[in-house]
TORZAMAR-194505 format. One record per atom (N, C-alpha, C): residue in three letters; chain; x, y, z. Coordinates in steps of 0.05 Angstrom, whole numbers, plus 5000, padded with zeros to 4 digits. Layout:
<rs>
<r code="ALA" unit="A" x="X" y="Y" z="Z"/>
...
</rs>
This chain:
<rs>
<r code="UNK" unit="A" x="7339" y="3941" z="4803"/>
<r code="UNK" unit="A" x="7358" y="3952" z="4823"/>
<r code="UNK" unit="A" x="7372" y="3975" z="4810"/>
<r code="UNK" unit="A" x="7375" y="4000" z="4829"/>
<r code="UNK" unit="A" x="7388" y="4023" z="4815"/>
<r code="UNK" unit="A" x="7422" y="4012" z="4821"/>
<r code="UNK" unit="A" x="7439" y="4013" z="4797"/>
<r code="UNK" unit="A" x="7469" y="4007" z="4804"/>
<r code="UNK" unit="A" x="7479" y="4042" z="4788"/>
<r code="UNK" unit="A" x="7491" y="4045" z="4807"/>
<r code="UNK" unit="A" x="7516" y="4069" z="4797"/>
<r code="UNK" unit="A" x="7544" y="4061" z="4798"/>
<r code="UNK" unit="A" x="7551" y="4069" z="4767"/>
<r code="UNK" unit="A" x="7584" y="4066" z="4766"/>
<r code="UNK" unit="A" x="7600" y="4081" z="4764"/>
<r code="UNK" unit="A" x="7619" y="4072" z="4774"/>
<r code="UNK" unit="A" x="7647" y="4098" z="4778"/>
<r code="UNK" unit="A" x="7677" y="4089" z="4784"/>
<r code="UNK" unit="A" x="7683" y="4093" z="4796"/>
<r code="UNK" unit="A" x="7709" y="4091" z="4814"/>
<r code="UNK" unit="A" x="7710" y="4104" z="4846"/>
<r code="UNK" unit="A" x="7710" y="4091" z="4869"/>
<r code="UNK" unit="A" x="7700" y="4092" z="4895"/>
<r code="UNK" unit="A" x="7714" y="4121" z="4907"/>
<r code="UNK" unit="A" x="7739" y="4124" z="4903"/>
<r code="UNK" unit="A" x="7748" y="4145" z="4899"/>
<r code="UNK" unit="A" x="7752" y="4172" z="4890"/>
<r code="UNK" unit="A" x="7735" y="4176" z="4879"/>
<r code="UNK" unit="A" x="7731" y="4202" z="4861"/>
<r code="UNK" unit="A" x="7709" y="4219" z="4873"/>
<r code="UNK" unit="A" x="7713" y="4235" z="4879"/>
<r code="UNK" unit="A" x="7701" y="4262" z="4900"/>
<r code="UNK" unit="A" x="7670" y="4265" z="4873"/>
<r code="UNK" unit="A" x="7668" y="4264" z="4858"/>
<r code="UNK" unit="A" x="7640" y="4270" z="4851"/>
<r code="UNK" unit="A" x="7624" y="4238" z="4855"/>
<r code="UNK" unit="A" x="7642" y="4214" z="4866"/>
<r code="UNK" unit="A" x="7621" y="4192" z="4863"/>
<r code="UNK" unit="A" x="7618" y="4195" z="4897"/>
<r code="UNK" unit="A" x="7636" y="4209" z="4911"/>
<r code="UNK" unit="A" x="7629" y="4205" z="4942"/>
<r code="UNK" unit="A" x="7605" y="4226" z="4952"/>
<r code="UNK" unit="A" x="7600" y="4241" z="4934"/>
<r code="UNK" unit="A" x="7586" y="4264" z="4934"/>
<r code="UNK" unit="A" x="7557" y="4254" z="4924"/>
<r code="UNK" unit="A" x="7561" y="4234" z="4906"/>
<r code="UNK" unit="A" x="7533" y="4221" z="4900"/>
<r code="UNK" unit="A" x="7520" y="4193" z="4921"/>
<r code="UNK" unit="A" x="7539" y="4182" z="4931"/>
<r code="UNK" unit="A" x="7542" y="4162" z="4950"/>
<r code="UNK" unit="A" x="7526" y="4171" z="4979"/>
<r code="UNK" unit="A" x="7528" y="4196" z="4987"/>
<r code="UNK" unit="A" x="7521" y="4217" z="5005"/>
<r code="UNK" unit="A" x="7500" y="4225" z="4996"/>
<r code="UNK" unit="A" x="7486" y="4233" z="4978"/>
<r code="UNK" unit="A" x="7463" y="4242" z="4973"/>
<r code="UNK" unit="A" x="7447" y="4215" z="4972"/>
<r code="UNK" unit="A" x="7447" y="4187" z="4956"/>
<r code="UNK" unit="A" x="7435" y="4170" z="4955"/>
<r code="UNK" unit="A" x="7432" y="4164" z="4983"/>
<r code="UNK" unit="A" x="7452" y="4161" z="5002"/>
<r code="UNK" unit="A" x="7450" y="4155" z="5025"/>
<r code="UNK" unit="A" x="7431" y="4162" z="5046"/>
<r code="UNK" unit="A" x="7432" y="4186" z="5045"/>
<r code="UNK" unit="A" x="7420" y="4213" z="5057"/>
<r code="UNK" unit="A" x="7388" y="4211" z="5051"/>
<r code="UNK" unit="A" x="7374" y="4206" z="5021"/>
<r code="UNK" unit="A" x="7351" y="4203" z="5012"/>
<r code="UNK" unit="A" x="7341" y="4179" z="5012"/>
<r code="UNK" unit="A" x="7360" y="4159" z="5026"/>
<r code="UNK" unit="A" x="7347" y="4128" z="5036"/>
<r code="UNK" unit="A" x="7342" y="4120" z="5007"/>
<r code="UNK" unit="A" x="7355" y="4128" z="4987"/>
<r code="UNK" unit="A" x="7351" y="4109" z="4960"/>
<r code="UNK" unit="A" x="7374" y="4085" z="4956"/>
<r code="UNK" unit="A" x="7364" y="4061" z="4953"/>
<r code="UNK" unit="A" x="7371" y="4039" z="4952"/>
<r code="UNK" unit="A" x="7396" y="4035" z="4931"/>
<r code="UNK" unit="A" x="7417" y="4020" z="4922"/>
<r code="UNK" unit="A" x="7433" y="4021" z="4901"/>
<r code="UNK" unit="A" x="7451" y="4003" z="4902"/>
<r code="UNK" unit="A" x="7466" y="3999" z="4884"/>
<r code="UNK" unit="A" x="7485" y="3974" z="4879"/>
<r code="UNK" unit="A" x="7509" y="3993" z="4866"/>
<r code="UNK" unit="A" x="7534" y="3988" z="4874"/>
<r code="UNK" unit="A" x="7550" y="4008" z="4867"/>
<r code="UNK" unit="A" x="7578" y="3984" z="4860"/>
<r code="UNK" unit="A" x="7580" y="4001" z="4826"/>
<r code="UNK" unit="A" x="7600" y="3977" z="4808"/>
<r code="UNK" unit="A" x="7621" y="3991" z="4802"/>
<r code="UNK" unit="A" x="7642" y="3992" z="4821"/>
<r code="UNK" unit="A" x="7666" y="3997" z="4811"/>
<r code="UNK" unit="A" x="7683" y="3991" z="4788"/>
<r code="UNK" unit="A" x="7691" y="3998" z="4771"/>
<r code="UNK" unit="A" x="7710" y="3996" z="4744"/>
<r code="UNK" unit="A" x="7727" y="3983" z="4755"/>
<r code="UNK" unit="A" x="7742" y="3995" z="4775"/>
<r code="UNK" unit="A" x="7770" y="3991" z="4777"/>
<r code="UNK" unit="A" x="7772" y="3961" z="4797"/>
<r code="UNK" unit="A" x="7755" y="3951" z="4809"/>
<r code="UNK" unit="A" x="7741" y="3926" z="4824"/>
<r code="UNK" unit="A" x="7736" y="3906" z="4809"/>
<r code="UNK" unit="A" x="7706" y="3906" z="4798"/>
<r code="UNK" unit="A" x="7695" y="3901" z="4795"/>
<r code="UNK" unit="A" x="7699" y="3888" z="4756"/>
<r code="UNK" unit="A" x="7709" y="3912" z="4746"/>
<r code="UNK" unit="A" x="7723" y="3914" z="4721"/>
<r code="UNK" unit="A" x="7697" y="3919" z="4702"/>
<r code="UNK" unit="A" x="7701" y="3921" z="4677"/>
<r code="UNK" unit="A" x="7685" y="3932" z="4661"/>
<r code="UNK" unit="A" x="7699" y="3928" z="4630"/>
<r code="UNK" unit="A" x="7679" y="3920" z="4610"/>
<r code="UNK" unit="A" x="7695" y="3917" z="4588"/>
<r code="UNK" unit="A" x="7669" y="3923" z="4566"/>
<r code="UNK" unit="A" x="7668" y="3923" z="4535"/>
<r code="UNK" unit="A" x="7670" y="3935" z="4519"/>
<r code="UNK" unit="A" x="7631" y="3938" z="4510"/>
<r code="UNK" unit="A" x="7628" y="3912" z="4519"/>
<r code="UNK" unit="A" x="7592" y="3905" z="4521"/>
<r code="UNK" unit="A" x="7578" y="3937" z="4537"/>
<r code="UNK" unit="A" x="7580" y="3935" z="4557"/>
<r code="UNK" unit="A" x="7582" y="3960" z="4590"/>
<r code="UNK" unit="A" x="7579" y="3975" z="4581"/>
<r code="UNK" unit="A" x="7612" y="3993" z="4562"/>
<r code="UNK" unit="A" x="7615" y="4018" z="4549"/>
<r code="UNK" unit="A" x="7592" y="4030" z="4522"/>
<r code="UNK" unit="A" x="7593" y="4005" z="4508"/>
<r code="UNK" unit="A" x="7572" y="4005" z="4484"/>
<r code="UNK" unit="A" x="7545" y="4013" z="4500"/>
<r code="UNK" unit="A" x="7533" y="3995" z="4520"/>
<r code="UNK" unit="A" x="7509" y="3997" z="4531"/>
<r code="UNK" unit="A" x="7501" y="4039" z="4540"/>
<r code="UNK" unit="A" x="7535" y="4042" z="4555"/>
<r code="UNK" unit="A" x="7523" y="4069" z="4561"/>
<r code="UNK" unit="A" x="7528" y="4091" z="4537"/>
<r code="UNK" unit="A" x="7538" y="4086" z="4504"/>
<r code="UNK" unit="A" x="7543" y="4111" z="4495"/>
<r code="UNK" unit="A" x="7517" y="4099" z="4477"/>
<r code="UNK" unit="A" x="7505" y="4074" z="4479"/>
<r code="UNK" unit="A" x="7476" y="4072" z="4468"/>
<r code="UNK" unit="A" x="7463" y="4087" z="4480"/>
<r code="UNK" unit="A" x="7459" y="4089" z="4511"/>
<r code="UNK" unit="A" x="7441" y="4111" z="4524"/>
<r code="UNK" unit="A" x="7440" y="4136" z="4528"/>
<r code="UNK" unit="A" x="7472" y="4151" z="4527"/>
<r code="UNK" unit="A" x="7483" y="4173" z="4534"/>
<r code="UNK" unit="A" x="7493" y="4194" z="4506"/>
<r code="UNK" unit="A" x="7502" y="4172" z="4498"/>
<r code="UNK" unit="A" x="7521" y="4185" z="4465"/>
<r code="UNK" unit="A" x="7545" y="4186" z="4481"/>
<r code="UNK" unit="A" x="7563" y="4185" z="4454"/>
<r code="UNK" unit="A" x="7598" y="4181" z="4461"/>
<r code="UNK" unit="A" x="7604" y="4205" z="4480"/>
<r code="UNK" unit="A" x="7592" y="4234" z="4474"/>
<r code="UNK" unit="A" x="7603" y="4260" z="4480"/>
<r code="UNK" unit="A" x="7593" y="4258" z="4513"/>
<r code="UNK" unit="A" x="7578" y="4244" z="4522"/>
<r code="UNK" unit="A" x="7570" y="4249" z="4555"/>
<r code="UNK" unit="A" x="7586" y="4228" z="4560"/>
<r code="UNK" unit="A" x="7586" y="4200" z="4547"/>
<r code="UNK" unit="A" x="7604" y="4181" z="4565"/>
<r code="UNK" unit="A" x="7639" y="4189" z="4573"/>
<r code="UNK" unit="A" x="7647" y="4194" z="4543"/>
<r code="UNK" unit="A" x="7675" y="4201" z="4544"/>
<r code="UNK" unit="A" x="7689" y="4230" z="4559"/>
<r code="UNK" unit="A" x="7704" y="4221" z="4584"/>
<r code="UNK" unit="A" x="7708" y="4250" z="4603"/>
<r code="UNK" unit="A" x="7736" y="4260" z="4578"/>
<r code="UNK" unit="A" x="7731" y="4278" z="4572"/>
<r code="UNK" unit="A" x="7749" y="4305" z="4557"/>
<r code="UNK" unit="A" x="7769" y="4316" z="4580"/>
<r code="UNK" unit="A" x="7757" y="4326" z="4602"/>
<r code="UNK" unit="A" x="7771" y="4336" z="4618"/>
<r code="UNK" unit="A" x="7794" y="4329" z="4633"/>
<r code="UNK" unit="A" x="7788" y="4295" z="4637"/>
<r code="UNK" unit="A" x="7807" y="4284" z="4653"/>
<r code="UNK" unit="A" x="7841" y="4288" z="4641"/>
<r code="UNK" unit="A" x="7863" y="4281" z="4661"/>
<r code="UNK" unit="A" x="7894" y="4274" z="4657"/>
<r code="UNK" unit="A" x="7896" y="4260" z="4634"/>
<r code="UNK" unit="A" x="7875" y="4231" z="4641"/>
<r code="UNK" unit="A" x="7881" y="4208" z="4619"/>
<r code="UNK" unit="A" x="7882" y="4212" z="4586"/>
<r code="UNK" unit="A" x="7852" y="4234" z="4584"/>
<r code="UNK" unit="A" x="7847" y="4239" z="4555"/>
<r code="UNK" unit="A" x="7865" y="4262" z="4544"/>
<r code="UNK" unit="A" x="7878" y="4279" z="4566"/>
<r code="UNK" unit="A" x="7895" y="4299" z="4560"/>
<r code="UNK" unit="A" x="7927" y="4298" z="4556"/>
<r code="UNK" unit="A" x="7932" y="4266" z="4562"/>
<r code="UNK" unit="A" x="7953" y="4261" z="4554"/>
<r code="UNK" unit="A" x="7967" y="4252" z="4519"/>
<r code="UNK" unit="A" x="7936" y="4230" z="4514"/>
<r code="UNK" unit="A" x="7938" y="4227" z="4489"/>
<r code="UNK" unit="A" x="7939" y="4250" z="4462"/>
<r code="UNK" unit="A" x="7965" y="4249" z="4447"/>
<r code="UNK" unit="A" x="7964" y="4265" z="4427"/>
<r code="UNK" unit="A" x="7946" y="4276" z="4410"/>
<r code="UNK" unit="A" x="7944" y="4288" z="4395"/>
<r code="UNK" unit="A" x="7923" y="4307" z="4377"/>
<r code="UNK" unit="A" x="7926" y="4287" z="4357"/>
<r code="UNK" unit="A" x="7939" y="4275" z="4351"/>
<r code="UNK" unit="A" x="7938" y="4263" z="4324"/>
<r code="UNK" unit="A" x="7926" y="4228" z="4324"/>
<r code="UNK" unit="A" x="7933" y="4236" z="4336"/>
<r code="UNK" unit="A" x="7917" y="4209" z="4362"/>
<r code="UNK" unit="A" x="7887" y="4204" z="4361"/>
<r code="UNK" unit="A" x="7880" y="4232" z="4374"/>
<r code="UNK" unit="A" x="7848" y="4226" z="4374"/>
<r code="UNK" unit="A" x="7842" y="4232" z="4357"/>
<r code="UNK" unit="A" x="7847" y="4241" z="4330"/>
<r code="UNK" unit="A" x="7841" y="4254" z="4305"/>
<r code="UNK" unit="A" x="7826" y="4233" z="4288"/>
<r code="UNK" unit="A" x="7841" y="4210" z="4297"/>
<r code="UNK" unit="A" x="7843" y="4174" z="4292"/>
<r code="UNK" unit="A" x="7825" y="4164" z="4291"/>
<r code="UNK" unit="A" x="7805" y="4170" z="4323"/>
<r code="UNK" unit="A" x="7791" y="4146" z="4343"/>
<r code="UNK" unit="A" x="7762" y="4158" z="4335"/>
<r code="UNK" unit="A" x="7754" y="4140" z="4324"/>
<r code="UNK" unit="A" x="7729" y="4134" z="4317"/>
<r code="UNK" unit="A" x="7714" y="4122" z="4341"/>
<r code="UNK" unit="A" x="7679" y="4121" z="4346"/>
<r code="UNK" unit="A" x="7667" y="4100" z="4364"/>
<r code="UNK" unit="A" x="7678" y="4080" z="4377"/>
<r code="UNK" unit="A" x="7684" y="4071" z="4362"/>
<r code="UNK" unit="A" x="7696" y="4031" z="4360"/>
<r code="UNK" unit="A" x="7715" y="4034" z="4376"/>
<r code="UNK" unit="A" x="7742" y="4047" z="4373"/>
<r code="UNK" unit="A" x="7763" y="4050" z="4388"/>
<r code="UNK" unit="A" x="7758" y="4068" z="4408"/>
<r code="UNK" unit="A" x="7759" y="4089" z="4407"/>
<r code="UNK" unit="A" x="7737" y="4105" z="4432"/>
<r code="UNK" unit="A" x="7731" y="4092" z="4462"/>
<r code="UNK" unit="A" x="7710" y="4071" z="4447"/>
<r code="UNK" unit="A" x="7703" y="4044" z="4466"/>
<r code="UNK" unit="A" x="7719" y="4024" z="4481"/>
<r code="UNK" unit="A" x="7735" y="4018" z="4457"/>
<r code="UNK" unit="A" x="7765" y="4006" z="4468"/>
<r code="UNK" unit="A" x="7782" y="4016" z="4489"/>
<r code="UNK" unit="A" x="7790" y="4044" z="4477"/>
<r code="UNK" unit="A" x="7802" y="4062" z="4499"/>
<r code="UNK" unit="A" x="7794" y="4066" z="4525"/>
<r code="UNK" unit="A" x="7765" y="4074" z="4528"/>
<r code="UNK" unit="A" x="7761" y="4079" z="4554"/>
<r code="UNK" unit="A" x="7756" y="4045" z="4570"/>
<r code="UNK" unit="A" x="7758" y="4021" z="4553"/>
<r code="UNK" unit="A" x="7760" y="3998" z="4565"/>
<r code="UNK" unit="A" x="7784" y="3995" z="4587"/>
<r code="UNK" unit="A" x="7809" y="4009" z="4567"/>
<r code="UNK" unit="A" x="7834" y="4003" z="4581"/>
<r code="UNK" unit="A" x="7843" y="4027" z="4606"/>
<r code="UNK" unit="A" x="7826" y="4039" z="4596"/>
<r code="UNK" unit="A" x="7833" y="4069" z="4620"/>
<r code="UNK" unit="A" x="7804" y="4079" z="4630"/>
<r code="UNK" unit="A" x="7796" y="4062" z="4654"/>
<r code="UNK" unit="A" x="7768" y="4064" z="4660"/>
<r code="UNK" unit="A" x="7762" y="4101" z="4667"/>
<r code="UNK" unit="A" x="7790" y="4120" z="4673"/>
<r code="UNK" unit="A" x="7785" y="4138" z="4689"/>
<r code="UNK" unit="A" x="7782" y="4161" z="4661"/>
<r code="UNK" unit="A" x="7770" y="4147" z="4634"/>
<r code="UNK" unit="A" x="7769" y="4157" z="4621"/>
<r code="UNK" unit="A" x="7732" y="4166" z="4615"/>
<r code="UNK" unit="A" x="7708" y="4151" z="4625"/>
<r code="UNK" unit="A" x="7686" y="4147" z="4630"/>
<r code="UNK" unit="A" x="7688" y="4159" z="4653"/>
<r code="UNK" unit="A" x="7662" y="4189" z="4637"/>
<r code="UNK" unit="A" x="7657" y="4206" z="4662"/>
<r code="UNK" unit="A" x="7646" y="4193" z="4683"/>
<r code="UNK" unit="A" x="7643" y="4209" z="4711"/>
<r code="UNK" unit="A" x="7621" y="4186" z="4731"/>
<r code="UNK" unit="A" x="7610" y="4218" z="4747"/>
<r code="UNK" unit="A" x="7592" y="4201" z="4764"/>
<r code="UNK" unit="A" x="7586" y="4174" z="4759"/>
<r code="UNK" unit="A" x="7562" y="4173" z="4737"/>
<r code="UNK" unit="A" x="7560" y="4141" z="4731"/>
<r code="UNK" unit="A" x="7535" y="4139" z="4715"/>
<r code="UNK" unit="A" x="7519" y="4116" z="4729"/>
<r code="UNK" unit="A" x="7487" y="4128" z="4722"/>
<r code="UNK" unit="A" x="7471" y="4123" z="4741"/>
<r code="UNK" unit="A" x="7455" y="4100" z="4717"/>
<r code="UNK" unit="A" x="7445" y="4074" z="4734"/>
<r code="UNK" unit="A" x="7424" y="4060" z="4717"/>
<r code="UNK" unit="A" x="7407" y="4057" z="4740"/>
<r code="UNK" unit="A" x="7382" y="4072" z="4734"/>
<r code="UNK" unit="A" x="7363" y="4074" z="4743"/>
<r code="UNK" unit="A" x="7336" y="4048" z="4737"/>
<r code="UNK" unit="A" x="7337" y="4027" z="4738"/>
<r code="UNK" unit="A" x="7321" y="4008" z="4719"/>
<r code="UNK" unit="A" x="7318" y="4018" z="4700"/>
<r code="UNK" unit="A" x="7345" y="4021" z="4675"/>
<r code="UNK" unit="A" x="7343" y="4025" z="4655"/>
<r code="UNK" unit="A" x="7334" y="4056" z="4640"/>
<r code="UNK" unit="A" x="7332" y="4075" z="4663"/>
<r code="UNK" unit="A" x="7333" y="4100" z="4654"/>
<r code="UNK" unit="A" x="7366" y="4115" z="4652"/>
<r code="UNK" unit="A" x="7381" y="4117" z="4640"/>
<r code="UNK" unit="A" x="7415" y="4125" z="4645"/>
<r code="UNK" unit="A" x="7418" y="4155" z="4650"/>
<r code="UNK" unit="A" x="7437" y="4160" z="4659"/>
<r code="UNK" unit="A" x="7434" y="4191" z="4673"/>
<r code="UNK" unit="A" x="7472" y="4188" z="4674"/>
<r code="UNK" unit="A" x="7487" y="4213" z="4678"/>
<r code="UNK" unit="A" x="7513" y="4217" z="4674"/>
<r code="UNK" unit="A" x="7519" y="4235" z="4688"/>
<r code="UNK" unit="A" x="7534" y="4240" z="4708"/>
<r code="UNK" unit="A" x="7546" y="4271" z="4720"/>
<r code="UNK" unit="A" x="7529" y="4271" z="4751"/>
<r code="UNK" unit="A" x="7532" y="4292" z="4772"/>
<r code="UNK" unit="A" x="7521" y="4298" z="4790"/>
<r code="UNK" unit="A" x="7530" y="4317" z="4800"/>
<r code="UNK" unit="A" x="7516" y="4340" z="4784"/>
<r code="UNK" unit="A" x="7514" y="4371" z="4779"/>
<r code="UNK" unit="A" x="7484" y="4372" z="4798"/>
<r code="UNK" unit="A" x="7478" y="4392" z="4811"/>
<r code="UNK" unit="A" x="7454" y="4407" z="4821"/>
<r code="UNK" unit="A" x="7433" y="4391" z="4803"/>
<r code="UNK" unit="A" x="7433" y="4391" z="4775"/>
<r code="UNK" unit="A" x="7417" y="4398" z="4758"/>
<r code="UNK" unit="A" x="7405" y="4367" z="4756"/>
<r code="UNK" unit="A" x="7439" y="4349" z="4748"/>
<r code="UNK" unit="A" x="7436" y="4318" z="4763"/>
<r code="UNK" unit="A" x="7411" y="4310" z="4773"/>
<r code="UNK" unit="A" x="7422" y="4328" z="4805"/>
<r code="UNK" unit="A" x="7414" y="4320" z="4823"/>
<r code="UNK" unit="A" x="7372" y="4321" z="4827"/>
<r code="UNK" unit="A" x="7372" y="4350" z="4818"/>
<r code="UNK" unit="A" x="7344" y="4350" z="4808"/>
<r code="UNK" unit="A" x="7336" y="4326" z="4792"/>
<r code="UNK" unit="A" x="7337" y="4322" z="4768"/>
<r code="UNK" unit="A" x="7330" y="4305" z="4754"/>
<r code="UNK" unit="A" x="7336" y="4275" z="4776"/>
<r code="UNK" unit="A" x="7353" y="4264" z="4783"/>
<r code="UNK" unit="A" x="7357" y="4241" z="4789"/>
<r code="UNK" unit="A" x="7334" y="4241" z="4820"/>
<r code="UNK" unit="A" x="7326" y="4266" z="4834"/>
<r code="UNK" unit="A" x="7310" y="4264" z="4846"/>
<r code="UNK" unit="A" x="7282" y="4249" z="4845"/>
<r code="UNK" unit="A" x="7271" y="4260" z="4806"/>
<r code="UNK" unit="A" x="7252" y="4266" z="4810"/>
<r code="UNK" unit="A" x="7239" y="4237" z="4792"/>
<r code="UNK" unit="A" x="7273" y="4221" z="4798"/>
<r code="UNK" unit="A" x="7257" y="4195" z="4780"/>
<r code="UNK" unit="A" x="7261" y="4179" z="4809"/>
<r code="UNK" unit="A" x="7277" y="4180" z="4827"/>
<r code="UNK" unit="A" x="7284" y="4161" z="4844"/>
<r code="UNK" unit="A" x="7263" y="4176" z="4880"/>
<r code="UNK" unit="A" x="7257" y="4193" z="4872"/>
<r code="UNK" unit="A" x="7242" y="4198" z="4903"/>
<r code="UNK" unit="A" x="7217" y="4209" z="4900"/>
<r code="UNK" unit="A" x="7207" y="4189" z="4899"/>
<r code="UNK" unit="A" x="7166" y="4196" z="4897"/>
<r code="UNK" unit="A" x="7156" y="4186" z="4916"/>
</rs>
């Protein structure tokens, strides 16, 4: 089963929600903030993705924490962190039976096409 995770709220997962919809592709959709998510989950996607695609940079959450702060945070805690602040894990992220995919850019979108609509 394809599951995508995110937070139901967030204008790039409603934007992916709408395309899956639209292309009659099937999916299971696991909210963080519902559903919840903890440290097994996070490990599984920076095993598939690497820390630098799972962990969103851009967001409020990561831009609040100090410089001296992250200077700190190694993997391990990293993992921790975005346990406690789900809106810290970019989205959405896609498990494709086990193929992982991150973001839904144009480029995404191509790629996630060309595994999910044959």
């Amino acid at each position: 089963m394809n599951t995508i995770f995110g937070i139901k709220n967030c204008d790039t997962m409603k934007r992916a929600f709408k395309w899956l919809d639209e292309n009659g592709i099937n999916y299971k959709f696991h909210d963080y903030r519902k559903d919840g998510i903890d440290e097994k989950m996070v490990q599984q996607f920076v095993d598939q993705l690497g820390i630098d695609l799972v962990l969103n940079k851009r967001g409020t959450t990561w831009r609040k924490i100090s410089e001296e702060i992250k200077l700190k945070l190694d993997e391990e805690s990293l993992i921790k962190l975005m346990c406690e602040n789900e809106a810290m894990i970019k989205r959405p992220i896609f498990d494709l039976e086990g193929y992982f995919s991150v973001g839904f850019s144009r480029q995404d979108q191509e790629k996630l096409g060309g595994k999910l609509l044959k």
